[in-house]
MDAnalysis code that builds the backbone (N, CA, C; Angstrom):
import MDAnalysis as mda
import numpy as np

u = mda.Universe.empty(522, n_residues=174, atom_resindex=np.repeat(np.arange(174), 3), trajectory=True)
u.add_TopologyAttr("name", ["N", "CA", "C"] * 174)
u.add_TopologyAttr("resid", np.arange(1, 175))
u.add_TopologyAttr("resname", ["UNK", "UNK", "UNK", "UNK", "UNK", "UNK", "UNK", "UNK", "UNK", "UNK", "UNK", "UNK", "UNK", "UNK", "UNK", "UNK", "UNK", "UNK", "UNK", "UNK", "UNK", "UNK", "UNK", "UNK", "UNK", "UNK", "UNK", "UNK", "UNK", "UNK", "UNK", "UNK", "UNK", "UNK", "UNK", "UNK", "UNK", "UNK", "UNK", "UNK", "UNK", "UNK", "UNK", "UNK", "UNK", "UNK", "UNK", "UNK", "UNK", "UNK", "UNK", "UNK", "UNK", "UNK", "UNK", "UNK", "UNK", "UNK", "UNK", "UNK", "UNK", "UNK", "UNK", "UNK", "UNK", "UNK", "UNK", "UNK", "UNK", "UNK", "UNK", "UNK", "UNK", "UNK", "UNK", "UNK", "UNK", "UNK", "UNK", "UNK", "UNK", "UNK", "UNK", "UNK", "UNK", "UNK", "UNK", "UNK", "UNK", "UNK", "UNK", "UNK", "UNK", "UNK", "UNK", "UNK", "UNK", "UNK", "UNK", "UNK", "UNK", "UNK", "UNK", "UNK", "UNK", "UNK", "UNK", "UNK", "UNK", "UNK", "UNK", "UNK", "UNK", "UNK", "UNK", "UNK", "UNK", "UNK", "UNK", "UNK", "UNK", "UNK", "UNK", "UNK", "UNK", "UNK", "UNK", "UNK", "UNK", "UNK", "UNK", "UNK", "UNK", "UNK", "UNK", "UNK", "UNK", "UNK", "UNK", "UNK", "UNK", "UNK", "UNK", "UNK", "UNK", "UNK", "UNK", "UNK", "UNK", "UNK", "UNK", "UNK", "UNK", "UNK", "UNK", "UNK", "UNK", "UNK", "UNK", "UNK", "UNK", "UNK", "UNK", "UNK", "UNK", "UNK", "UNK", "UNK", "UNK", "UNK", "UNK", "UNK", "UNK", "UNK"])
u.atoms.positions = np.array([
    [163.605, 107.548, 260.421],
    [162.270, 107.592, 260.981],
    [162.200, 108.646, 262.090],
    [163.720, 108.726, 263.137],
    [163.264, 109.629, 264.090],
    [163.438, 111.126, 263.583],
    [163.819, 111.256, 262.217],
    [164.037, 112.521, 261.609],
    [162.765, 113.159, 261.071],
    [161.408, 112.434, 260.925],
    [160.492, 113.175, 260.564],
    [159.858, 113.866, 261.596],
    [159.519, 113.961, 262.568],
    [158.846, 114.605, 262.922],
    [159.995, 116.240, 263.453],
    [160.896, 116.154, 263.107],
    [162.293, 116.738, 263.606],
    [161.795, 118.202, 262.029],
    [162.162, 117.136, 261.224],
    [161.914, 118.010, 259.572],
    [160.224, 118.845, 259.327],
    [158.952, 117.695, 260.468],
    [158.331, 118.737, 259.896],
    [157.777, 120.057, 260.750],
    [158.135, 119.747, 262.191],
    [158.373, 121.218, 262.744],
    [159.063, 122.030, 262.171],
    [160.202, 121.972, 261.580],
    [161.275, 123.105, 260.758],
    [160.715, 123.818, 259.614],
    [159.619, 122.716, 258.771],
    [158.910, 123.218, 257.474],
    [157.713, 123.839, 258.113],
    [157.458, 123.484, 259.519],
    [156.171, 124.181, 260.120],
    [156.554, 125.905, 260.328],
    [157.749, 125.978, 261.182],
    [158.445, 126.807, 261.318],
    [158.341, 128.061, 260.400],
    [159.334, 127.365, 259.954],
    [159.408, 128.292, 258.561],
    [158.959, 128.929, 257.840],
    [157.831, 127.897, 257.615],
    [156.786, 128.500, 256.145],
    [156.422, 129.246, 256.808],
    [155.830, 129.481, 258.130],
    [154.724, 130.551, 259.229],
    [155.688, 131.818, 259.490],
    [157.142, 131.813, 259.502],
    [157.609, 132.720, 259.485],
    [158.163, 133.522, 258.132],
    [158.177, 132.361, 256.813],
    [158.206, 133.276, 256.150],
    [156.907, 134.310, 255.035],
    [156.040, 132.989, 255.424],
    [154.607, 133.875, 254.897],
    [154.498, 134.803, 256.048],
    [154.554, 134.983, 256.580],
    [153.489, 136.223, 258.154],
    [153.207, 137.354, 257.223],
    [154.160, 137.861, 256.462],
    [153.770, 138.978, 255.993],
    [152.632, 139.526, 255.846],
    [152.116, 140.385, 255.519],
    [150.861, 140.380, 255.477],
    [149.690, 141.071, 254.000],
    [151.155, 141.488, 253.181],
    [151.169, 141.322, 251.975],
    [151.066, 140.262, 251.085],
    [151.639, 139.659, 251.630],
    [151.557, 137.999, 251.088],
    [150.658, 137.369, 250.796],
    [150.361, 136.418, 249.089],
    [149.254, 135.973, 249.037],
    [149.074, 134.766, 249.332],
    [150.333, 134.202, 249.929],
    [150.651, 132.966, 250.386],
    [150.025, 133.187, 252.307],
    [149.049, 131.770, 252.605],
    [149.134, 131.688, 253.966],
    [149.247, 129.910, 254.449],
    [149.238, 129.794, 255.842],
    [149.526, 128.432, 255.735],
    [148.433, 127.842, 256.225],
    [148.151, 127.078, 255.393],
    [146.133, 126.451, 255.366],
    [146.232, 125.422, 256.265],
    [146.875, 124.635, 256.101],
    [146.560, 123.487, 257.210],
    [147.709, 122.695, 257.553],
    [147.312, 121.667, 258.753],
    [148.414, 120.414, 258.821],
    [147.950, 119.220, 258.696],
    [148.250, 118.029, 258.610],
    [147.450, 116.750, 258.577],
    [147.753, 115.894, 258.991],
    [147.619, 114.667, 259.578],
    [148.322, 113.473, 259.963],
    [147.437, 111.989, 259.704],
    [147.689, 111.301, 259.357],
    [146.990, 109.741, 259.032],
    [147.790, 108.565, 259.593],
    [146.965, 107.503, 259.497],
    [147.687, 106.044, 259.757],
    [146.706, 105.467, 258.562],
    [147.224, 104.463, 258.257],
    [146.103, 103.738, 257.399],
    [147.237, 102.302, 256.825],
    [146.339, 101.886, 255.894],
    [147.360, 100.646, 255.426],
    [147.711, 101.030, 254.439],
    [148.991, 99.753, 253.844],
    [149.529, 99.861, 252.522],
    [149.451, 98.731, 252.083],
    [149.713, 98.394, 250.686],
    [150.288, 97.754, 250.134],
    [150.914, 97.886, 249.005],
    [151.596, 96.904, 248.204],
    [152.612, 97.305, 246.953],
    [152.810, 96.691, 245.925],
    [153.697, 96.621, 245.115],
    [153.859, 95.376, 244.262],
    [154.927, 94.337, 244.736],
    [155.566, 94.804, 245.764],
    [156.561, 93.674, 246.670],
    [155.806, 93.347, 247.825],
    [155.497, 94.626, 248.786],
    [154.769, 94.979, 249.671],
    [153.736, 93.974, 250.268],
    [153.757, 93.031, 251.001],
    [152.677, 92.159, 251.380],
    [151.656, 92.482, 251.919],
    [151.603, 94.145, 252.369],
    [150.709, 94.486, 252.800],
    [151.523, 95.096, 254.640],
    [150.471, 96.152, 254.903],
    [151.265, 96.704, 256.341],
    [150.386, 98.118, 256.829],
    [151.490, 98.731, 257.903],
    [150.750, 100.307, 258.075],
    [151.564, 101.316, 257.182],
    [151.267, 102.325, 257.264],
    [151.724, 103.516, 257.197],
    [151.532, 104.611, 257.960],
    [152.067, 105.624, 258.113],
    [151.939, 106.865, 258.871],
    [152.331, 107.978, 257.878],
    [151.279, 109.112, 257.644],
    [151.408, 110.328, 256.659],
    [151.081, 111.448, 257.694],
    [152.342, 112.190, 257.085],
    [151.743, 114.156, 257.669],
    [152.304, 114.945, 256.940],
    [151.221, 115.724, 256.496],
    [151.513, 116.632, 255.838],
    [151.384, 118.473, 256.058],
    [152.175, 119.279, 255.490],
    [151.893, 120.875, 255.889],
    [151.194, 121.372, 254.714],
    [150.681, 122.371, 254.828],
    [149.963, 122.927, 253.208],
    [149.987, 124.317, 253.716],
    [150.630, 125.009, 252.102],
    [150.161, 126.439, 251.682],
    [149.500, 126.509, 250.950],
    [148.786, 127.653, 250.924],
    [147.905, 128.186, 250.152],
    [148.095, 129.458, 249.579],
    [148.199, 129.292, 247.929],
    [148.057, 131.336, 247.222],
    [146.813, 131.184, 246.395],
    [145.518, 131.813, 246.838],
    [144.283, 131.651, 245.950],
    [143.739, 130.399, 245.828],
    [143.292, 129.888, 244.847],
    [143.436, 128.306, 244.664],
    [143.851, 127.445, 244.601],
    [144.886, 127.517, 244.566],
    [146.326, 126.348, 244.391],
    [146.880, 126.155, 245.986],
    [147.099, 124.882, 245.796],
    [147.634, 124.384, 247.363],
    [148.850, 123.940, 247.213],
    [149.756, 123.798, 248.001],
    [151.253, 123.418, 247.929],
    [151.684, 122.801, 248.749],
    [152.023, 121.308, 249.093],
    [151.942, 120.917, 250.243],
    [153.509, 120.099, 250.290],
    [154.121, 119.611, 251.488],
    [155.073, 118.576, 251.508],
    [155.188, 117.758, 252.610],
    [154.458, 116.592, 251.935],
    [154.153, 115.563, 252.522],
    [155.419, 114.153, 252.850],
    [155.336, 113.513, 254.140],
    [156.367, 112.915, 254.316],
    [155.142, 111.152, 254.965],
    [155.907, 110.625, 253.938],
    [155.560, 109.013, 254.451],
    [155.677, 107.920, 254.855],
    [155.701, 106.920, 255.846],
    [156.893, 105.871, 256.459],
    [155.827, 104.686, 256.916],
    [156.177, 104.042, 255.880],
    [155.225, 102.697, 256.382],
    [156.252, 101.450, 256.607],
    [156.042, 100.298, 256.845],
    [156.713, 98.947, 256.725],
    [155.673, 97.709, 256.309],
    [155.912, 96.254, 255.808],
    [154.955, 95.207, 255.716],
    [154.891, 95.089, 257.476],
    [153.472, 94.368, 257.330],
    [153.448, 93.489, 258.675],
    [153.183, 92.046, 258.107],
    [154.529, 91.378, 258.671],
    [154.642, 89.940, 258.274],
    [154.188, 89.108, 259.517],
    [153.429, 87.921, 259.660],
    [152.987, 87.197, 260.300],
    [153.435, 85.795, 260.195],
    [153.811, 85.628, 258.797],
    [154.151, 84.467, 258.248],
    [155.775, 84.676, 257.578],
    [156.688, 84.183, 257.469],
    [157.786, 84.587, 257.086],
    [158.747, 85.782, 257.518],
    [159.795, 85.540, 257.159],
    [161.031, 86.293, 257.844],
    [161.379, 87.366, 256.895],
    [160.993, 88.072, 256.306],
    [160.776, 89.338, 255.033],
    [160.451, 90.335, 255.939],
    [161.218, 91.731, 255.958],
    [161.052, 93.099, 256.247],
    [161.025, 93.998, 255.526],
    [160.029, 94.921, 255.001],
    [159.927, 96.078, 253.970],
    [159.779, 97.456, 254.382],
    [160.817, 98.432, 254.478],
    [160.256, 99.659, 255.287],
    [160.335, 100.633, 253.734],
    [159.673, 101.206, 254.215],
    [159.880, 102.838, 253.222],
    [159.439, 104.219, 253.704],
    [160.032, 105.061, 252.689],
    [159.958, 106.258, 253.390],
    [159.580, 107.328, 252.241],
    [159.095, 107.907, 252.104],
    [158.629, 109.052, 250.882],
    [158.838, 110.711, 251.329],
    [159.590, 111.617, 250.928],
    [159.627, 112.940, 250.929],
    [158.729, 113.565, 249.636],
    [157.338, 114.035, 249.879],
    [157.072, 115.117, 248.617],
    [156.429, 115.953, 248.151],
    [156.607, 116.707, 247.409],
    [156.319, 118.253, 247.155],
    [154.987, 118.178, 246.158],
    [153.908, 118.351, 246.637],
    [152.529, 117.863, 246.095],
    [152.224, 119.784, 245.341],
    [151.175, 120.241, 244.520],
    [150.304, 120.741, 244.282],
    [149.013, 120.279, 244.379],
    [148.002, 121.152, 244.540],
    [146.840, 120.295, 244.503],
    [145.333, 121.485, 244.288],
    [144.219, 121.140, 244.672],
    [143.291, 122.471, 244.420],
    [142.532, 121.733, 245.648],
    [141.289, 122.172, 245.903],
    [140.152, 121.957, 247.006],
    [138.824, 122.493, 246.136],
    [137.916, 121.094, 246.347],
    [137.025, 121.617, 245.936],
    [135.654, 121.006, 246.922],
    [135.157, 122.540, 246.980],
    [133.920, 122.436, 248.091],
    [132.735, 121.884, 247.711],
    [132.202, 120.396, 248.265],
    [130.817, 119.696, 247.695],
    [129.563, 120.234, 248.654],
    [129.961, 120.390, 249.601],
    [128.841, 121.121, 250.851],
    [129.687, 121.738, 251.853],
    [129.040, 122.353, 252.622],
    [129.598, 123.378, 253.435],
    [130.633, 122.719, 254.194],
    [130.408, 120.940, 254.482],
    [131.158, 120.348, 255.601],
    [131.793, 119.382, 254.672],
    [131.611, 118.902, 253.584],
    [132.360, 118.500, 252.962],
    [133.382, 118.459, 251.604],
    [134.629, 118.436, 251.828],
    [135.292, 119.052, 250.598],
    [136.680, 118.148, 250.202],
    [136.907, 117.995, 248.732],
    [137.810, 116.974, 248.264],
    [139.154, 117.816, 247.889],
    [140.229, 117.476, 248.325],
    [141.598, 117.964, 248.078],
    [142.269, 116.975, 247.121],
    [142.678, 117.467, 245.919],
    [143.688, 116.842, 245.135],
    [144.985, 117.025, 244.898],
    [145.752, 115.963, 244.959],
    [146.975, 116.370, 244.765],
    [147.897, 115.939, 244.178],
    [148.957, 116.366, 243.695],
    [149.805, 115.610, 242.467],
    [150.904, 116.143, 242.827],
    [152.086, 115.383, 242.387],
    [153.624, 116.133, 242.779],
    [154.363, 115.160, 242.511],
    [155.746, 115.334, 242.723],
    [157.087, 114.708, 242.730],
    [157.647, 114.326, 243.652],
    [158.878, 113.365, 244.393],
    [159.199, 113.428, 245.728],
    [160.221, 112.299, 245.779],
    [160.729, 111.991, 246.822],
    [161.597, 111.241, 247.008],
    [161.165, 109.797, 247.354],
    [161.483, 108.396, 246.897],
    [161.447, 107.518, 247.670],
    [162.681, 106.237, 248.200],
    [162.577, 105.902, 249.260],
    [163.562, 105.306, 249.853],
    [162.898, 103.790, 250.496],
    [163.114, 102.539, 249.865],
    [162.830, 101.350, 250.359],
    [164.213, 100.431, 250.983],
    [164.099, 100.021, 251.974],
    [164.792, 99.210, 252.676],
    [164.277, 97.788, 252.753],
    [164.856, 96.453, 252.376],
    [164.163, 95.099, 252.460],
    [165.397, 94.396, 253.200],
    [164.845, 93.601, 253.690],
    [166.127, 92.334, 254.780],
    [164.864, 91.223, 254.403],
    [165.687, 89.937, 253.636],
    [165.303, 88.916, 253.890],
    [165.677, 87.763, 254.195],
    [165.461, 87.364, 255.626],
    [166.313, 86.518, 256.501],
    [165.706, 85.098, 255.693],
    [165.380, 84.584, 255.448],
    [164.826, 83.574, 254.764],
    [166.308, 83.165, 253.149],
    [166.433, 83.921, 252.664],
    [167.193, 83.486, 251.670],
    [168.912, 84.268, 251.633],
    [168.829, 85.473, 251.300],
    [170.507, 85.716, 251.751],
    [171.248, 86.369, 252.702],
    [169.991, 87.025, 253.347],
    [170.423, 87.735, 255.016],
    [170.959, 88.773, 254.121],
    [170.586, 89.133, 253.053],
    [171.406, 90.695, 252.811],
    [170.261, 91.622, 253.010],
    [170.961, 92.851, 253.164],
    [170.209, 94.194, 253.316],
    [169.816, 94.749, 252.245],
    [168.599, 95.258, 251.256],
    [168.829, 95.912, 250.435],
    [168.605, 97.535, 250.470],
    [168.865, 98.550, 250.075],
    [168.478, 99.478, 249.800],
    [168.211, 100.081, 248.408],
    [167.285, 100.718, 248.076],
    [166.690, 101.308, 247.004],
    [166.340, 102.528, 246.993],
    [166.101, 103.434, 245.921],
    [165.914, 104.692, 246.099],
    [165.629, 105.309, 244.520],
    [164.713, 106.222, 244.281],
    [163.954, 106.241, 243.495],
    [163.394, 107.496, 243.527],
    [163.237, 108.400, 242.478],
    [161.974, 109.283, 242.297],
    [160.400, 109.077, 242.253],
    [160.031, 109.593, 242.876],
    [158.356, 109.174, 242.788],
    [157.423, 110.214, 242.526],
    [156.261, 109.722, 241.848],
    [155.176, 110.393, 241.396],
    [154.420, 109.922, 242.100],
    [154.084, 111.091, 243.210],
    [152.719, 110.692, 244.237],
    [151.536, 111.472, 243.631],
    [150.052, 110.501, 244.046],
    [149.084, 111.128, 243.761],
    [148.071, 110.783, 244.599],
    [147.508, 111.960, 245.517],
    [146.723, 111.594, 246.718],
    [145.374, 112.757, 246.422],
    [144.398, 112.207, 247.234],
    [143.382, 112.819, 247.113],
    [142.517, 112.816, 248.814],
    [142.044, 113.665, 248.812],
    [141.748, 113.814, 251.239],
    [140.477, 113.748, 250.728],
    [139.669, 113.527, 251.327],
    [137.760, 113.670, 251.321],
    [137.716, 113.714, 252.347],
    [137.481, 115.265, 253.109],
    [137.173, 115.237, 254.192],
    [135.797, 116.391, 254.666],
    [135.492, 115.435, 256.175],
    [134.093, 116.191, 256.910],
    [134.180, 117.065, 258.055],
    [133.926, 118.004, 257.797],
    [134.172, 119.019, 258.899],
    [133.649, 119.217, 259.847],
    [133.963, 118.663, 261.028],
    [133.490, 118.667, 262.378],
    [133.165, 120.008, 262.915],
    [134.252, 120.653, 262.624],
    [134.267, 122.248, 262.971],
    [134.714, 123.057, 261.798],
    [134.962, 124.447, 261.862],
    [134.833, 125.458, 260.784],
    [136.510, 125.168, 260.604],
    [137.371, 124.417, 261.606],
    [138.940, 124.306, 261.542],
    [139.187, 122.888, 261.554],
    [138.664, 122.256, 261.952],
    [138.872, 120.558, 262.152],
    [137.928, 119.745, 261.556],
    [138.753, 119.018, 260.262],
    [138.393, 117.535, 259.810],
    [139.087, 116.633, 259.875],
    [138.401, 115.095, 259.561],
    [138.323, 113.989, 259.301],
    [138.111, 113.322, 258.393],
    [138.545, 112.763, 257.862],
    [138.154, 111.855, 256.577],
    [139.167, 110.914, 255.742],
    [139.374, 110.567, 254.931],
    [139.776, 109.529, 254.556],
    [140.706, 109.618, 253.542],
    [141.828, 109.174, 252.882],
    [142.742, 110.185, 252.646],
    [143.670, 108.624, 250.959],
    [143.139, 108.079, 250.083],
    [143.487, 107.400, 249.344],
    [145.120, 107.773, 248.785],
    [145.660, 107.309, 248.121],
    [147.500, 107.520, 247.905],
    [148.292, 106.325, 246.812],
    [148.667, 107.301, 245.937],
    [149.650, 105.813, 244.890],
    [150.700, 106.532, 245.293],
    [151.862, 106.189, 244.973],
    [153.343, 106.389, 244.595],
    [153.653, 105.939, 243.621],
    [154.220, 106.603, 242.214],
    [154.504, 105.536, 241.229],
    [155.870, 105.601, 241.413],
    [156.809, 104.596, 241.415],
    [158.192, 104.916, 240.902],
    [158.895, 103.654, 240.795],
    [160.687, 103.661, 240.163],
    [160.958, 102.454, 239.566],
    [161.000, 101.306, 240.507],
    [161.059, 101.339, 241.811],
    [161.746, 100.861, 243.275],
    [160.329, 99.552, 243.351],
    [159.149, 100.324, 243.976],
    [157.660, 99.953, 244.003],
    [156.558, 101.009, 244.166],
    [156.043, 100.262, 242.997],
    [154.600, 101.140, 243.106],
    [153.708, 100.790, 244.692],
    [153.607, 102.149, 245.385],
    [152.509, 101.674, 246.528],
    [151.350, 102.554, 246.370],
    [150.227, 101.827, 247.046],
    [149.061, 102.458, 247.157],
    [148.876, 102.215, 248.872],
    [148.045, 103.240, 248.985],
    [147.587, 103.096, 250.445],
    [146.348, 103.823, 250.823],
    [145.459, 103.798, 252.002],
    [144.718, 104.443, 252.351],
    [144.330, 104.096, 253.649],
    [144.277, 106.112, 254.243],
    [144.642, 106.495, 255.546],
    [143.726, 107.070, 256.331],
    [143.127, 106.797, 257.791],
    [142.863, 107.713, 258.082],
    [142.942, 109.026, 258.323],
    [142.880, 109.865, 258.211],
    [143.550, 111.327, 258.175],
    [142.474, 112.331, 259.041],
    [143.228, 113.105, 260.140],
    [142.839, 113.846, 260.761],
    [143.473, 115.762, 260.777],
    [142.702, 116.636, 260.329],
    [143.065, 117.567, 259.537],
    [142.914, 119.005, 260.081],
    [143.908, 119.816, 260.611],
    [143.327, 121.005, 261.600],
    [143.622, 122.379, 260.786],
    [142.619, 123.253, 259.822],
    [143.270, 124.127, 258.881],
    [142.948, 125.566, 260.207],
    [143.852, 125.878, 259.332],
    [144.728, 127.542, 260.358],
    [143.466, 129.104, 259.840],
    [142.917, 128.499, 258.397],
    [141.926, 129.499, 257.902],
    [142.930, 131.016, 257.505],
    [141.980, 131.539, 257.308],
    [142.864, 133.161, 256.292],
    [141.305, 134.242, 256.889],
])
């Protein structure tokens, strides 16, 4: 957990130094960050936290998104954390000047951790490929800064999650 925000300065880094060029048809469009809830097919339900970086060449977007939610249990002694690394494509499409829908599809990593003190006190770990598929609808406050609302599955063998986030969105423009 304390490694994401570590990983996505480095991919922030990076990508900005290796697009600069100015030949390049690659630039770096935006960053993003959300909280919102989850739930799963184990998952009793909980938060999450998403941020993501995005490039852009023409129409196509390229993004790699990192995700870390847990259940929030109230009732029972059950802990569920997870964590998602992944490498999205996606397009943008403009409905009005201030509002516009981002889609996205990709591959990525997932990693679930469960402890349930209730029956064998063991630890489990899991780990899994995942097929994420997210979609942003967002309103543009300014010509660089939106808001909006940010829906999310994960499919993979571990647990399927869905979630949906608030998401707050600051693009860099070209």
């Amino acid at each position: 957990m304390k490694k994401i925000p570590l990983t996505l300065v480095f991919v922030i880094l990076f990508c900005s130094n290796f697009f600069a060029q100015e030949n390049s048809g690659f630039y770096f469009k935006s960053v993003s960050a959300g909280i919102g809830i989850v739930d799963g097919s184990k998952l009793s339900g909980g938060m999450n936290f998403n941020a993501d970086g995005t490039l852009a060449y023409n129409q196509n977007l390229f993004s790699l998104s990192l995700t870390s939610g847990s259940d929030l249990n109230l009732i029972g002694d059950a802990n569920r954390n997870f964590f998602t690394a992944d490498v999205l494509y996606g397009r943008e499409f403009s409905i009005t000047r201030v509002f516009k829908i981002e889609a996205h599809a990709g591959i990525g990593y997932f990693h679930e951790n469960y402890k349930n003190y209730e029956t064998d006190f063991q630890e489990k770990d899991e780990s899994s490929i995942g097929i994420p598929i997210k979609v942003k609808a967002l309103f543009y406050i300014t010509d660089h800064f939106a808001m909006g609302f940010n829906p999310n599955v994960n499919f993979n063998s571990v647990e399927t999650i869905y979630s949906g986030n608030l998401i707050f969105q600051y693009n860099f423009g070209k």
